[in-house]
C-alpha positions in Angstrom: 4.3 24.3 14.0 7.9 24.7 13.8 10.4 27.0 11.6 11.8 24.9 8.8 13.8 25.2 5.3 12.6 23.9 2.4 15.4 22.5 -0.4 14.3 22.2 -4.0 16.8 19.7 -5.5 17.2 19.4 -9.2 18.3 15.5 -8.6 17.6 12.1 -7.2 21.4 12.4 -6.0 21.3 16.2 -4.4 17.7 15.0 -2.4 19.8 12.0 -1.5 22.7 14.0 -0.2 20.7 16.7 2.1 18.4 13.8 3.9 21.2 12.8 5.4 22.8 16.2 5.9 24.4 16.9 9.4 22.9 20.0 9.5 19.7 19.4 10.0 18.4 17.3 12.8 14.8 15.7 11.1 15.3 16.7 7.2 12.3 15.2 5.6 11.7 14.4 1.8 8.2 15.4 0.5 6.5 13.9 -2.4 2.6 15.6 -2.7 2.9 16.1 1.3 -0.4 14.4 2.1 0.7 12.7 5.0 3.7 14.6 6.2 1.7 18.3 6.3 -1.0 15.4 8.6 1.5 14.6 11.1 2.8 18.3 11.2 -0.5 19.5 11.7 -0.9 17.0 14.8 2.1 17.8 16.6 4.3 14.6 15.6 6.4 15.8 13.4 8.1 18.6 13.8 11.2 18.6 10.5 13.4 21.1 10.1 14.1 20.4 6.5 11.7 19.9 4.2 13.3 18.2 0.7 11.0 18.6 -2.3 10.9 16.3 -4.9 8.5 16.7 -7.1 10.4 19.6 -8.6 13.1 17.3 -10.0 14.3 17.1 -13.8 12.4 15.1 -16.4 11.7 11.4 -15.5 13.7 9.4 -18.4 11.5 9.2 -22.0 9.8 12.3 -20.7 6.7 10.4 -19.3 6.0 9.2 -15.6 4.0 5.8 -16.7 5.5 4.1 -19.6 5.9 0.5 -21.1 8.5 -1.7 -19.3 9.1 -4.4 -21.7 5.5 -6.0 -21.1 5.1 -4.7 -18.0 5.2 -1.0 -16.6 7.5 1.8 -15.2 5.8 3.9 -12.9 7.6 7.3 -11.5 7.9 7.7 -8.1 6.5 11.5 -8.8 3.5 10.2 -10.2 0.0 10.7 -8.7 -3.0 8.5 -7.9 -4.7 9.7 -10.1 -3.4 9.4 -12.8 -2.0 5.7 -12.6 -5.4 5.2 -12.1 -6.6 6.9 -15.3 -2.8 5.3 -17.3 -4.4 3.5 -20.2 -1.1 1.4 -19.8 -1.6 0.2 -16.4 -5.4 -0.4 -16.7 -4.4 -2.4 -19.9 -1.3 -4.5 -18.6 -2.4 -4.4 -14.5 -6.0 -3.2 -14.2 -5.7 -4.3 -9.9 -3.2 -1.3 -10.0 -5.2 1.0 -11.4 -8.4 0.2 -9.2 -6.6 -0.2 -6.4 -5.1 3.8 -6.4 -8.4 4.5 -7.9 -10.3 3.2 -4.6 -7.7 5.5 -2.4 -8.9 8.3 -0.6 -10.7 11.1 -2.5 -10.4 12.6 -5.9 -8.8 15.7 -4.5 -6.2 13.5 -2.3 -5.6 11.4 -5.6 -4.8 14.5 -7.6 -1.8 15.1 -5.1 -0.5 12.1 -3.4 2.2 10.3 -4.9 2.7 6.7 -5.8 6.3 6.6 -3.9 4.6 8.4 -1.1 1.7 6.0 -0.8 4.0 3.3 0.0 5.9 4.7 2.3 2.6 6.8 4.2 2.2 6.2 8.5 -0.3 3.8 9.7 -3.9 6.0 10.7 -4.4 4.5 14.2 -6.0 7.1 16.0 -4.0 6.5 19.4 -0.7 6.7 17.3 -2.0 9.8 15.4 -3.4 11.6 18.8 0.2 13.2 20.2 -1.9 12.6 23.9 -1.2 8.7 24.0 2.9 7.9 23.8 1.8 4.5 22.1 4.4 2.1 21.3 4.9 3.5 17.8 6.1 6.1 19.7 8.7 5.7 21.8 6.2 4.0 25.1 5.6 0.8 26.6 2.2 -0.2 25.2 0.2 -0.6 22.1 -3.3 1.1 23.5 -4.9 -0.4 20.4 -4.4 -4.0 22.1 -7.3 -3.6 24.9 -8.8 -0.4 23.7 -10.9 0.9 20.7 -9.5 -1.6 17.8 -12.8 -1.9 15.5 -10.1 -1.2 12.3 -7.0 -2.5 13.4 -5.0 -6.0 12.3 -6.3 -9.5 12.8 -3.1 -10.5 11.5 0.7 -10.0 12.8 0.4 -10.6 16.2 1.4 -7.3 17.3 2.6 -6.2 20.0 1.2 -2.9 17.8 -2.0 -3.4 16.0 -2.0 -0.9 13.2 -2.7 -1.9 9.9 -0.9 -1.1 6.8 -2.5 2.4 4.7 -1.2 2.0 1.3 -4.1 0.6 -1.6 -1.0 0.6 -3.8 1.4 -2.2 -1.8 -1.0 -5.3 -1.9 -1.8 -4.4 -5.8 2.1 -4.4 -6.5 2.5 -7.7 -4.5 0.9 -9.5 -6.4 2.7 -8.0 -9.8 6.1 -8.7 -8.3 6.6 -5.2 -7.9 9.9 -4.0 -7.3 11.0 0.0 -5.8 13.8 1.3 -8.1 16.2 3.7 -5.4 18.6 6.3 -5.7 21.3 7.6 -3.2 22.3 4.3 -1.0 24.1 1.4 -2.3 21.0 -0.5 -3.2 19.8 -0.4 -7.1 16.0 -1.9 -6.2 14.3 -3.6 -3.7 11.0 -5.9 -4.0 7.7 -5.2 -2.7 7.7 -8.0 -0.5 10.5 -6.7 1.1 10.2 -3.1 2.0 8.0 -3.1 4.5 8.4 -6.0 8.6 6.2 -6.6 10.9 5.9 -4.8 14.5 7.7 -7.6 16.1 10.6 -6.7 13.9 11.0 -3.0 14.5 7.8 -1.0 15.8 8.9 2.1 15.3 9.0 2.2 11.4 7.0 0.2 8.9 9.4 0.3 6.0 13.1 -1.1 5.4 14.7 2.3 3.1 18.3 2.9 4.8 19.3 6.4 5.2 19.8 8.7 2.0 17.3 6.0 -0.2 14.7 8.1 -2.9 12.3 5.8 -4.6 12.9 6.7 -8.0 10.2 4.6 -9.9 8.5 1.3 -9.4 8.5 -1.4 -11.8 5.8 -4.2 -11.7 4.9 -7.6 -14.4 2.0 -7.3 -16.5 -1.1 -9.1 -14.7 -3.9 -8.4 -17.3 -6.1 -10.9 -15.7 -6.2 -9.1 -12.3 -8.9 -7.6 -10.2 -8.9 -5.4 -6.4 -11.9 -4.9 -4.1 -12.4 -3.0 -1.1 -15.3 -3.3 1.4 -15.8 0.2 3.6 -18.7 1.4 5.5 -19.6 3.5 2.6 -18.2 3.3 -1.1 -17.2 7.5 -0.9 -14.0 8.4 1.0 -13.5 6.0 3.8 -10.5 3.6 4.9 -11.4 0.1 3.8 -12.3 -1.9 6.4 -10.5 -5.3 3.9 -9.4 -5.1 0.6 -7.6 -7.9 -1.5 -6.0 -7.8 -4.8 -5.4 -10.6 -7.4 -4.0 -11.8 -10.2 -4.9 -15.4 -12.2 -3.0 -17.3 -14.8 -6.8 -18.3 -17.0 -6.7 -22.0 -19.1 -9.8 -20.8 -20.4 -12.5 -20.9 -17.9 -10.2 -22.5 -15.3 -7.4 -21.1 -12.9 -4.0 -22.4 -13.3 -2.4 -19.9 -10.5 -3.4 -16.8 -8.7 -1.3 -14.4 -6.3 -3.7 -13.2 -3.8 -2.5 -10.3 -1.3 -5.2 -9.1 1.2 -4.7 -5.2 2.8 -6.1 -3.8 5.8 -6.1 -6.8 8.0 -2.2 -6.8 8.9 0.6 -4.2 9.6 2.2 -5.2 6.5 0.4 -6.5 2.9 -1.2 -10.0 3.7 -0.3 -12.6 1.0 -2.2 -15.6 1.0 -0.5 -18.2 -0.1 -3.3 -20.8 1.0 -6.1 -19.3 -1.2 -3.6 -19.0 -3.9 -3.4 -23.1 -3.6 -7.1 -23.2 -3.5 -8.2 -21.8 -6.4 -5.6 -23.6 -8.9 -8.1 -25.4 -10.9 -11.3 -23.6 -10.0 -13.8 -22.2 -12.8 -13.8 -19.2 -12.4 -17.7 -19.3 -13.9 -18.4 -21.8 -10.7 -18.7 -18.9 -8.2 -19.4 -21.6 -4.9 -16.3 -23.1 -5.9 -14.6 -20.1 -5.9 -16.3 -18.2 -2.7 -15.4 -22.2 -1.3 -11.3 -21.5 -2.5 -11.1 -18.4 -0.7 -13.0 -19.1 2.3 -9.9 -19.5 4.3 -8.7 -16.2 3.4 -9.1 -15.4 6.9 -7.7 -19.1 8.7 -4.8 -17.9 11.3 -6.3 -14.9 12.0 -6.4 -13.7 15.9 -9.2 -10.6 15.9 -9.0 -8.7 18.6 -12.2 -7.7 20.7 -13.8 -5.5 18.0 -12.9 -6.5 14.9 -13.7 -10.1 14.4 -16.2 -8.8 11.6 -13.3 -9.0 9.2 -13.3 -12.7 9.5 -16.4 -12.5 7.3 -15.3 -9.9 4.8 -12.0 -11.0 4.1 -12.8 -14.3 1.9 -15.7 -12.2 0.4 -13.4 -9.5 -0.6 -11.1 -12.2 -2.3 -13.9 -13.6 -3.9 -15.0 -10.6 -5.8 -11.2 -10.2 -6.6 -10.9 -12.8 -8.0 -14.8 -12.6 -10.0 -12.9 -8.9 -11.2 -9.7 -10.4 -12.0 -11.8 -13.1 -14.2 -13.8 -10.7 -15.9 -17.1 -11.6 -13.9 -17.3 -8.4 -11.5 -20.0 -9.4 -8.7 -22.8 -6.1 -8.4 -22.8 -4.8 -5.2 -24.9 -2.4 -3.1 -24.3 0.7 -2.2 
């Protein structure tokens, strides 16, 4: 591992300022470090300035999760755990909460921050392995493509195959989420546009210019709104799919739902075709809601080892939806 400095800002603005600091060739900003002491550990990244944030004044009203009108504020400092433990976010956006809650482990939760799950590198193992000079990377192919791909996209369409890490994006997509920044010449940007597909730019996952701090993250209340994960065991584990909804309920019956799948595509998934579906489904009529969001996988191009997904997706939908309305589905574990 390399020498570096470490900065401890007292604001949003000074952070800003020495990220883009002349000085220093790679400066770095570091939330709980999860994923950045990761990649330093493996040899690919090597920063010489390390800009630490979560020593930064008093978030404004003194609290990191607060009331937003009817929606929520959520700090950028904040950890995992405890948006997933916020009585105000289980009560106005309960697929928030249990999707953070379903991240990682309890010890990773108690450190990792919500700004830093967002922006966190995509796992593939030939992109975390400094031994393969992947596309990611700076090389000329995506090894993931005709190699070991058992958890990589069946959406996107490369030409890189990774699939997006944070639980936290696909709940905030459907809660019309929006990143609150500091230090460029942008006030906000939504959730559905931070992050572009491979195609786009491969070597980055997210759209933050130079000198941009997520601040805090702002979402709409989505009371009727469920997340579920399948993963080879329920413990800590990468999900293998994961989907999180919302519904707008007429009593029994579903007048709109934002559905966003995870794990299946470099970038959030929405769904805009189930969404169509299940307008006017009972949600107590569970065939005619497994039958809505059977096409939660339609499009989809599986590579040679991960065409299993095909059958999890619209099953991971469903029991969103079931959670979202209130009618959690038991399942084994």
């Amino acid at each position: 591992m390399n020498r570096f400095a470490v900065a401890r800002p007292h604001t949003v603005e000074q952070a800003s300022r020495l990220v883009t600091d002349a000085r220093f060739s790679l400066p770095v900003l570091k939330g709980g470090g999860m994923d950045l002491v990761d990649h330093m550990k493996e040899g690919l990244l090597e920063p010489d300035l390390l800009v630490e944030l979560r020593g930064l004044g008093a978030v404004p009203g003194g609290e990191g999760i607060v009331a937003d009108g009817a929606g929520v504020r959520i700090d950028g400092r904040v950890t995992l755990a405890e948006i997933a433990a916020s009585r105000i976010v289980n009560e106005r956006a309960p697929v928030v909460a249990r999707a953070v809650g379903s991240a990682a482990t309890p010890q990773v939760r108690n450190v990792a921050t919500a700004a830093g799950n967002l922006l966190q590198r995509p796992r593939c193992w030939y992109y975390r392995n400094e031994q393969f000079e992947c596309l990611k990377k700076g090389g000329l192919a995506c090894f993931a493509a005709d190699g070991e791909n058992k958890f990589h996209a069946i959406f996107g369409d490369g030409p890189c195959y990774i699939v997006h890490p944070s639980n936290l994006a696909p709940a905030l997509a459907v809660c019309d989420g929006v990143v609150h920044l500091a230090g460029g010449e942008r006030a906000s940007i939504r959730i559905a546009d931070l992050y572009h597909l491979p195609a786009a730019r491969v070597r980055d996952e997210h759209d933050l210019r130079p000198g941009e701090v997520i601040t805090h993250i702002t979402l709409a209340p989505a009371p009727r709104s469920g997340f579920h994960a399948v993963k080879e065991k329920q413990s800590f584990d990468w999900p293998l799919v994961m989907a999180a909804v919302t519904l707008e309920l007429d009593g029994a019956t579903i007048t709109s739902a934002r559905v966003c799948a995870g794990a299946v595509a470099p970038v959030p998934w929405p769904l805009p075709d189930v969404e169509r579906r299940l307008s006017g489904v009972r949600v107590d009529d569970e065939a005619a809601v497994l039958d809505a969001c059977s096409t939660a996988a339609d499009g989809a191009r599986p590579l040679a080892e991960n065409a299993y997904k095909l059958a999890l997706l619209p099953v991971a939908v469903q029991r969103a939806v079931l959670d979202a309305a209130g009618r959690p589905v038991e399942t084994k574990r």
